[in-house]
C-alpha positions in Angstrom: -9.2 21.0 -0.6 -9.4 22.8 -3.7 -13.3 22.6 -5.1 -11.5 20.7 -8.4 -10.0 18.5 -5.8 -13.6 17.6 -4.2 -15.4 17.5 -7.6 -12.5 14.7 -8.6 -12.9 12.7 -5.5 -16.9 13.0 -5.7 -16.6 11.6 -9.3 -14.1 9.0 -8.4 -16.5 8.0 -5.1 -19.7 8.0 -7.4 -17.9 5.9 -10.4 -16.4 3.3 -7.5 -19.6 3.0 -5.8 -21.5 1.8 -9.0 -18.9 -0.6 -10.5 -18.8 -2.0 -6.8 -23.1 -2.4 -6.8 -22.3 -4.0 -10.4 -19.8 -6.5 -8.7 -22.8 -7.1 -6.1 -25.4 -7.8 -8.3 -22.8 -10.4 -10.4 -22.3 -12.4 -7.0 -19.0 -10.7 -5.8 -20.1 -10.4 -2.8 -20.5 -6.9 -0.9 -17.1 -4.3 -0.9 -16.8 -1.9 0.8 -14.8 1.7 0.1 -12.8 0.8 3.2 -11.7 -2.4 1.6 -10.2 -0.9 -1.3 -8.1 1.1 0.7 -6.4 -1.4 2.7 -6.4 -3.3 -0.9 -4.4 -0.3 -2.2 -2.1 -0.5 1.0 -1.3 -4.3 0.5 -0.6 -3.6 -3.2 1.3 -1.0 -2.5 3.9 -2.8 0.5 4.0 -5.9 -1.8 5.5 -3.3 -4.7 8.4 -2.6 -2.0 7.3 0.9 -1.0 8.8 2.5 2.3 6.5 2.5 5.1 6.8 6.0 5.1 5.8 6.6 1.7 2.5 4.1 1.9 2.0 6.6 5.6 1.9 9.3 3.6 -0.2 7.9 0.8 -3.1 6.9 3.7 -2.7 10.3 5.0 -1.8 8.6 8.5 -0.8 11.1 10.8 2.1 9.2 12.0 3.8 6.5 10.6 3.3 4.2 13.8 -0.2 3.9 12.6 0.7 2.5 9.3 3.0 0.0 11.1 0.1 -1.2 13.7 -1.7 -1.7 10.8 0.1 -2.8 8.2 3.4 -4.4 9.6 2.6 -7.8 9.4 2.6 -7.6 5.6 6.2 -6.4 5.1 8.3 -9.8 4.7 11.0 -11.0 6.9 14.4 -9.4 5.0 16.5 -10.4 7.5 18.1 -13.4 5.4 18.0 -11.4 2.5 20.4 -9.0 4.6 22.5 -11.1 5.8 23.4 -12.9 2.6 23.9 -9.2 0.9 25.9 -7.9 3.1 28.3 -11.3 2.9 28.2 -11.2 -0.7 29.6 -6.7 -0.1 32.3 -8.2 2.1 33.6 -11.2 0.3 33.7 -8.5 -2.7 30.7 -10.8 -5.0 28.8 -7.7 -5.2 28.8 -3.9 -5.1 27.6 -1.6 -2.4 24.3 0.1 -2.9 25.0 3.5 -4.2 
């Protein structure tokens, strides 16, 4: 890590922490820095992002990790499939590209 890198993610920390002490004191309720991360990983999967893209945006080491964790929230496509692919052959729709 570059020492611009570590400065960036010390400011980031620092300016997290205090907004999430602010949200304590208003009632929130207590949030931790681990929270926001798998807040970023839902908000991420429910944009459509490939599992191997959000992997690689936790900095998992493998990609089964993110599915363990993670696999429940990506949505059931397999009706979604099926009707596209009948739309491709009846000729109602055109092929990815």
């Amino acid at each position: 890590m570059q020492l611009w890198q570590a400065d960036l993610l010390a400011q980031n920390y620092s300016q997290t922490y205090h907004a999430m002490k602010k949200g304590c004191a208003a009632g929130i309720g207590r949030i931790r820095v681990h929270d926001l991360r798998h807040s970023h990983a839902f908000l991420i999967i429910e944009m459509g992002v490939p599992i191997l893209l959000v992997s690689e945006k936790l900095v998992h080491e493998d990609p089964q990790i993110t599915l363990r964790t993670y696999g429940h929230l990506y949505p059931d496509r397999r009706g979604d499939t099926i009707t596209r692919l009948d739309e491709i052959i009846k000729g109602d729709s055109e092929p990815p590209s």
